[in-house]
Structure formats: structure tokens, C-alpha cells
C-alpha positions as CSV (number, residue, x, y, z in Angstrom):
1,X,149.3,32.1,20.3
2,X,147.6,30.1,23.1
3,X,145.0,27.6,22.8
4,X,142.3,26.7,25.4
5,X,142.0,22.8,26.2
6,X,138.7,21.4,28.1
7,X,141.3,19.2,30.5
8,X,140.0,19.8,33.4
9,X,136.4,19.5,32.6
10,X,137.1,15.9,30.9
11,X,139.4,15.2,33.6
12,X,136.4,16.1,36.7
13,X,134.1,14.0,34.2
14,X,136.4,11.0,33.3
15,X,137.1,11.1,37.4
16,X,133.0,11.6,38.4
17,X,132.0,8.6,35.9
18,X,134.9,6.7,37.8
19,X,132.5,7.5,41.1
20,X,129.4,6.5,39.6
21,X,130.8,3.1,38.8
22,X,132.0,2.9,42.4
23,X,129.3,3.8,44.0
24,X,127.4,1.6,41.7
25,X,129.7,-1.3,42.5
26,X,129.3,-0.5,46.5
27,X,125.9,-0.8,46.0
28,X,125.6,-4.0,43.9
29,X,128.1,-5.7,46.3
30,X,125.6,-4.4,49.5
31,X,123.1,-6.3,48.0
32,X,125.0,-9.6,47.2
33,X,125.9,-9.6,50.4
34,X,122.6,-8.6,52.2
35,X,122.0,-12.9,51.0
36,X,123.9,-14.3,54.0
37,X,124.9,-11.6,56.0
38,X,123.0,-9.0,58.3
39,X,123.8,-5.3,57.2
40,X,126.1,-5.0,60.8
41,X,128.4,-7.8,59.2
42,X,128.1,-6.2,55.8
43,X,129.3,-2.5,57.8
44,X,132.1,-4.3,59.4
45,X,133.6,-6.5,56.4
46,X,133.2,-2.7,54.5
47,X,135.2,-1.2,57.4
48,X,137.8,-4.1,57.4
49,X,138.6,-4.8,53.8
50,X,138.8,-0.6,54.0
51,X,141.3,-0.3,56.5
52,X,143.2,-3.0,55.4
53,X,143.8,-0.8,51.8
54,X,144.3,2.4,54.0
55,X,147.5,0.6,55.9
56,X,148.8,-0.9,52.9
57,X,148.4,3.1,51.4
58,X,149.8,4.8,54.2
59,X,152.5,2.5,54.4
60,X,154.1,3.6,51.3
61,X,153.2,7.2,51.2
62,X,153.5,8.5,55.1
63,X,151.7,7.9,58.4
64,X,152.9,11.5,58.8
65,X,149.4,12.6,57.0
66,X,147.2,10.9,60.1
67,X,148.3,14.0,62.6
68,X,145.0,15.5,64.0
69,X,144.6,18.3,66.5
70,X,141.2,17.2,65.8
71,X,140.6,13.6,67.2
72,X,137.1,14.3,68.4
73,X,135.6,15.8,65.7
74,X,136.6,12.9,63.7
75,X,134.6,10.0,66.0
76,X,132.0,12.2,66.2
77,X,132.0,12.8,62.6
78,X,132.3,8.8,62.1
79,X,129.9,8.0,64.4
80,X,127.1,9.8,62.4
81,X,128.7,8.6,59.0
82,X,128.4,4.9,60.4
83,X,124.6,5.7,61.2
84,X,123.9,6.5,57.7
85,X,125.8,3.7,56.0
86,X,124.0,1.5,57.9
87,X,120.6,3.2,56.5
88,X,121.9,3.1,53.1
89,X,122.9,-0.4,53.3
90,X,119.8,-1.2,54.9
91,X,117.5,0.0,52.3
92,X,120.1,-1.0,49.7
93,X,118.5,-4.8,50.8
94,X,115.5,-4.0,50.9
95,X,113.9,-1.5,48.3
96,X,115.0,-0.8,44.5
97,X,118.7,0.3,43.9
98,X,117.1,3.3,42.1
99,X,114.7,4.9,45.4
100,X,118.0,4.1,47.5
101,X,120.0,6.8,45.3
102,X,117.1,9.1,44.5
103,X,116.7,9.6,48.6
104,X,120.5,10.0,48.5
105,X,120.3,13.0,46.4
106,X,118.7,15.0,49.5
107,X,122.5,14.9,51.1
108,X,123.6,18.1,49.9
109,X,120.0,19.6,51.2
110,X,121.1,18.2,54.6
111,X,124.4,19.4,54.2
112,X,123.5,22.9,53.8
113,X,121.4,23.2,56.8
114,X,124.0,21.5,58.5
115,X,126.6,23.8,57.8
116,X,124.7,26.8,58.4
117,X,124.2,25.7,62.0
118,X,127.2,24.0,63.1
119,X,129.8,26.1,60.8
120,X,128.0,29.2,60.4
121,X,127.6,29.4,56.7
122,X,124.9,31.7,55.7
123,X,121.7,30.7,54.2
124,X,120.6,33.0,51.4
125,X,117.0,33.8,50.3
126,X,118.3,31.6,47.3
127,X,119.1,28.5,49.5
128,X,115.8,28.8,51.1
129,X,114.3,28.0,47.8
130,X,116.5,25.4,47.1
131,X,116.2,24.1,50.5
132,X,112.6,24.3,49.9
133,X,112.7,22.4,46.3
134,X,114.4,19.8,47.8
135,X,111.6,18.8,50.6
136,X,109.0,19.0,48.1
137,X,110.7,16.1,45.6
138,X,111.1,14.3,48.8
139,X,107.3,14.3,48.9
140,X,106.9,13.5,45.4
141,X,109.2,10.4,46.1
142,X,107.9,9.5,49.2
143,X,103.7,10.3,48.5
144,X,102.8,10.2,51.5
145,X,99.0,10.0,52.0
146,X,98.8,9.0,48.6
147,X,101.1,5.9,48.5
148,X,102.1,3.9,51.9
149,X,105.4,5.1,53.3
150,X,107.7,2.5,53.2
151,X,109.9,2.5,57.2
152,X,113.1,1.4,55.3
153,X,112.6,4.2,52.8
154,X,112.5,6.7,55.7
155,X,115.4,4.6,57.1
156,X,117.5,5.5,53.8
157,X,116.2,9.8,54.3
158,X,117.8,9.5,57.7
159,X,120.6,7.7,56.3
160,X,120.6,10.9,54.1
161,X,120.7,13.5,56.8
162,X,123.3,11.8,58.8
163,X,125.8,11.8,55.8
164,X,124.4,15.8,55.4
165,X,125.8,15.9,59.2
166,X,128.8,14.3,58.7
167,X,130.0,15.5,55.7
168,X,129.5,19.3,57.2
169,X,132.4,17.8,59.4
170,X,133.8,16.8,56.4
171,X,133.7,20.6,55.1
172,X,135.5,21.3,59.1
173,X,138.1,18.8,58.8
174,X,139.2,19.3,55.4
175,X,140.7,22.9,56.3
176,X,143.0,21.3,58.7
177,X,143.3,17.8,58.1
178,X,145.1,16.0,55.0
179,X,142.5,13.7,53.0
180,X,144.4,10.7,54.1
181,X,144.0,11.3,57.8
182,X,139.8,11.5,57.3
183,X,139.8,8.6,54.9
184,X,141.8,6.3,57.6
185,X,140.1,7.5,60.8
186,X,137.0,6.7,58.8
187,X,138.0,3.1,58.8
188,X,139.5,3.2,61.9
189,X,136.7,4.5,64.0
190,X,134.1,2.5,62.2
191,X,135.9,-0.7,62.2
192,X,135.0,-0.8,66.1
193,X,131.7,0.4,65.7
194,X,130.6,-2.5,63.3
195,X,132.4,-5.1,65.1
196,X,130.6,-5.3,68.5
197,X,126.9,-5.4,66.8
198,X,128.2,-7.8,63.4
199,X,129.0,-10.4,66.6
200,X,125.1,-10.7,67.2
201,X,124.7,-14.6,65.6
202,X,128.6,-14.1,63.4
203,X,128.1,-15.6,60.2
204,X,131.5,-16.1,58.0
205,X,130.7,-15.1,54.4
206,X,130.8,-18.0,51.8
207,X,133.7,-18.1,49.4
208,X,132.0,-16.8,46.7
209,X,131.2,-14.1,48.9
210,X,134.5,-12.9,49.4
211,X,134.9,-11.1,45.9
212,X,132.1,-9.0,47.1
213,X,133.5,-8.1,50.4
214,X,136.5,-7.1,49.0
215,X,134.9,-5.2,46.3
216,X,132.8,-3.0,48.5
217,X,135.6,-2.2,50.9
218,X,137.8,-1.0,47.7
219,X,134.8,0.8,46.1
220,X,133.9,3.1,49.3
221,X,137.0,4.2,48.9
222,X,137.9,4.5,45.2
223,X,134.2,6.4,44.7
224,X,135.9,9.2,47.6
225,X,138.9,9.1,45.8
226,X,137.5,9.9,42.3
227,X,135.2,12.8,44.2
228,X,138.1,14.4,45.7
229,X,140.1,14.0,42.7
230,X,137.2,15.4,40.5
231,X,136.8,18.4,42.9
232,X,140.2,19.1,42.3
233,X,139.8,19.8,38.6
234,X,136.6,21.6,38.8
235,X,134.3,23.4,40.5
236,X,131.1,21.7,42.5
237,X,128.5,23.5,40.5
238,X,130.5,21.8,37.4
239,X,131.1,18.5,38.7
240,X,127.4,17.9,41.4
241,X,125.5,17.4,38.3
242,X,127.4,14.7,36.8
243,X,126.6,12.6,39.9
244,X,122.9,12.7,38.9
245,X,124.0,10.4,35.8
246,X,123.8,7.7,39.2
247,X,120.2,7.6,39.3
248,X,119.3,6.2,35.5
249,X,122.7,4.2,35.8
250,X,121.7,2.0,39.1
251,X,117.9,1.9,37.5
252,X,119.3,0.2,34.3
253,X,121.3,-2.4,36.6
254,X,118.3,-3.0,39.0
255,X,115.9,-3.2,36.3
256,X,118.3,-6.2,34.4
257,X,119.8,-7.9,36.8
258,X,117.2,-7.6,39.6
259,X,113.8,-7.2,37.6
260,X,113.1,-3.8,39.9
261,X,110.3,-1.8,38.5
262,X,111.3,1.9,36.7
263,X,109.4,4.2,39.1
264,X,107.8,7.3,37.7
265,X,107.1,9.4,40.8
266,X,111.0,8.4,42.1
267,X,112.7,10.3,39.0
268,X,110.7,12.9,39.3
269,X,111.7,13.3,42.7
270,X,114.8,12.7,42.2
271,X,115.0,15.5,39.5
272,X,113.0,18.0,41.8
273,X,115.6,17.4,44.6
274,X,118.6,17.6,41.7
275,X,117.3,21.0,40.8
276,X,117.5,22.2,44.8
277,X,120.9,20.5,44.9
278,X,122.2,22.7,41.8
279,X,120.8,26.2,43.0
280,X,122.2,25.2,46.6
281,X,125.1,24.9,44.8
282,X,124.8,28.0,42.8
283,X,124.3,30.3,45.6
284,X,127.3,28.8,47.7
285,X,129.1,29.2,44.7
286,X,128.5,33.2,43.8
287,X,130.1,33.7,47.7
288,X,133.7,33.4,46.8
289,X,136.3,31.8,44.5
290,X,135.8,28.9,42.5
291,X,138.4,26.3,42.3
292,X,139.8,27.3,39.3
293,X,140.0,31.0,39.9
294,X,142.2,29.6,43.2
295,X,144.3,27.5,40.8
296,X,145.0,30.7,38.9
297,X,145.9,33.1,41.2
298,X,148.2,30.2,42.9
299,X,150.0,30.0,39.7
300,X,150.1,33.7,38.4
């Protein structure tokens, strides 16, 4: 007699709350930071304190895993992914932890569109609609004509839709390239990229500083980690809608330890966007084999 165990659901779970509190952390250390050093500086201490981890990782398990018939793709993919953490970081300074987030959830949107064009996915009737869904919370968030459109919360959509183009890449690279080799080039090719603006009037972080900068170094990388990890286990229709669990998590952090107002119009939004998110997800989903039914037929 066999028994049915919910592992790998609890597992993708246990993995996605570990990326919630990474991202969270990320974004917390972003905003200690944003005190005494421009967001450039903040990019290239991420990309630094990054690497570093990546050498000391590759050391021990291979440098074997950073072989690329696909060079290009990866600066180009790193160059976009640059542009949007600098938007991110940006508004993360700027405008409530929450808004920052609730704008992030248009990435899969982005993604979508982005991967119909560049990889030829198809775009159903179904991800129309969600497509669709997903513009219209951005216009409940963002009001415009009603409220005034804040320029660094349009700075954190673009953000958005340069992470939608690069993680399309992402979606490229990963059927060729070991996780390792995009997580290191990603630090690799960003390093560079920070460093020449972060020189612009240098400012050495204080010491109490330095907890941050290592923290959101290791935090980029442990919230990819727990994703890939928790994509592993389960499917992304299973596992997307955990990440929503973000938005009221960051609210509760910016509303106590940075008095940031609870916006009503942002979580709708943000929920109106989740919904276009999860059919996206749906229809990409009914297309082929889930994780799990890959996982089976590997092991029958």
C-alpha cells in the first residue's frame, strides 16, 4: 500500500517563503543604503559582494559549469537586468516598499510579451486577457488623471519590463546553460557596468554600513536560489502565487519600521495584475508537461 506525501508542495513553499524573505531583505538593505550612497554605488557593492560569493561557490563545486556557447546573449541579457535593478533600487529609495513590489508583479506580463516576440512562444486568446488584466491594475495602481503620476514610479514599471526582457533570456539560456554559469556571468557582467558610473563623487560606505552591503549581495542571490530550487519541486502555476505573499509582507515592514502609508488603490492593483499573472500562467501551463509529469516519466 502506498501513501501520497505533499513533499514537494511544502518543499516549493518552505523554498518560496525563503524568497520572500530575501527579497524582502534585498529590499530593506536597498533602502539602508540609499542613506549615504547613490543607487550606482548601491548596484556595484550588490554586484561585488555577489561575485565575491559566486567565486568562493564555484571554487568548490567546478568552474567547469561557466562554459557558454552563448557569451553574447548573456551581456545582452545582463545589460537589460542591470537597467532594471537600477529602477528597482531607485524607487526602492524613493516611494513605499509596498508600490515598489506591487509594480514588480507586472514582470511576468512583460515576460510573456517578451517571449512571444524574441522566442516565439505563442500568445493565446487566454494570454491576451491576461495580458490585458495586467495593464488595467497597472492603471489602478498608477491612476493616472486621477492621482499625479509619480516619475520614479514609472522608473520602477520600466524597471519591470526590463527584468520581463531579461528574464525571456533567462527562459533562452536556461536550455543550454547550467544555473551556475547565468548566476556568475550575472555578477560578472554587472560588476563592470556599476563600477564606471558608482566612481561619479565615490563615497566608501560607513561601517555600520557594511552589514547591509553584504546582506544585499547574499540576498539577490539566495532569493534566485530559493526560486530555482522551488521550481524544481513544483510547477509555476503552483509556486507564482506564493510570491504574491511579498506584497502584504514588505507593507507590514514599511508600515513599522518606516511609517509608509497602507495604499488602497496599490493592492488592488497589485491583485488585478496577480490575477493576469496566474491565467498567463495557466495558459502556458495547459501547452505541455508540467514539472512533475517530467519528473515522472524520468523516473518510470
Amino acid at each position: 500500500m502506498s501513501f501520497c506525501t505533499p513533499a514537494p508542495i511544502v518543499g516549493a513553499t518552505l523554498w518560496m517563503f525563503g524568497a520572500i524573505i530575501s527579497f524582502s531583505t534585498m529590499a530593506i538593505a536597498g533602502r539602508e543604503l540609499s542613506a549615504e550612497l547613490t543607487t550606482f554605488q548601491i548596484l556595484f557593492f550588490r554586484s561585488l559582494a555577489g561575485f565575491v560569493l559566486m567565486v568562493v561557490l564555484l571554487s568548490r563545486t567546478g568552474w567547469w559549469q561557466l562554459k557558454t556557447k552563448h557569451f553574447a546573449i548573456h551581456v545582452i541579457r545582463n545589460v537589460a537586468h542591470y537597467g532594471g535593478q537600477y529602477g528597482w533600487f531607485y524607487g526602492i529609495a524613493l516611494i513605499p516598499l509596498a508600490e515598489v513590489f506591487a509594480i514588480e508583479f507586472t514582470m511576468p506580463i512583460w515576460t510573456a510579451i517578451f517571449a512571444a516576440l524574441m522566442l516565439g512562444e505563442r500568445i493565446s486568446k487566454q494570454r491576451v486577457v491576461a495580458i490585458a488584466i495586467g495593464f488595467a491594475g497597472v492603471l489602478v495602481m498608477l491612476r493616472p488623471g486621477i492621482a499625479v503620476v509619480s516619475p520614479v514610479a514609472l522608473a520602477v514599471l520600466a524597471a519591470a519590463l526590463a527584468y520581463g526582457f531579461a528574464h525571456a533570456l533567462t527562459k533562452r539560456l536556461s536550455g543550454t546553460d547550467p544555473p551556475m554559469a547565468i548566476l556568475f556571468y550575472t555578477t560578472a557582467v554587472q560588476l563592470p557596468l556599476a563600477f564606471i558610473p558608482a566612481l561619479h563623487d565615490w563615497t566608501w560606505p560607513s561601517l555600520a554600513m557594511w552589514p547591509w552591503v553584504l546582506g544585499v549581495g547574499t540576498a539577490a542571490l539566495a532569493a534566485h536560489y530559493c526560486l530555482t530550487r522551488a521550481f524544481m519541486l513544483e510547477d509555476a502555476a503552483v509556486v507564482m502565487p506564493i510570491d504574491f505573499l511579498r506584497l502584504p509582507f514588505i507593507a507590514v515592514i514599511g508600515f513599522i519600521f518606516y511609517n509608509e502609508p497602507l495604499e488602497f488603490w496599490i493592492f488592488v492593483g497589485a491583485a488585478i495584475v496577480f490575477t493576469g499573472s496566474w491565467l498567463n500562467l495557466k495558459a502556458g501551463s495547459g501547452s505541455g508537461m508540467s514539472v512533475r509529469q517530467t519528473r515522472a516519466r524520468k523516473t518510470a
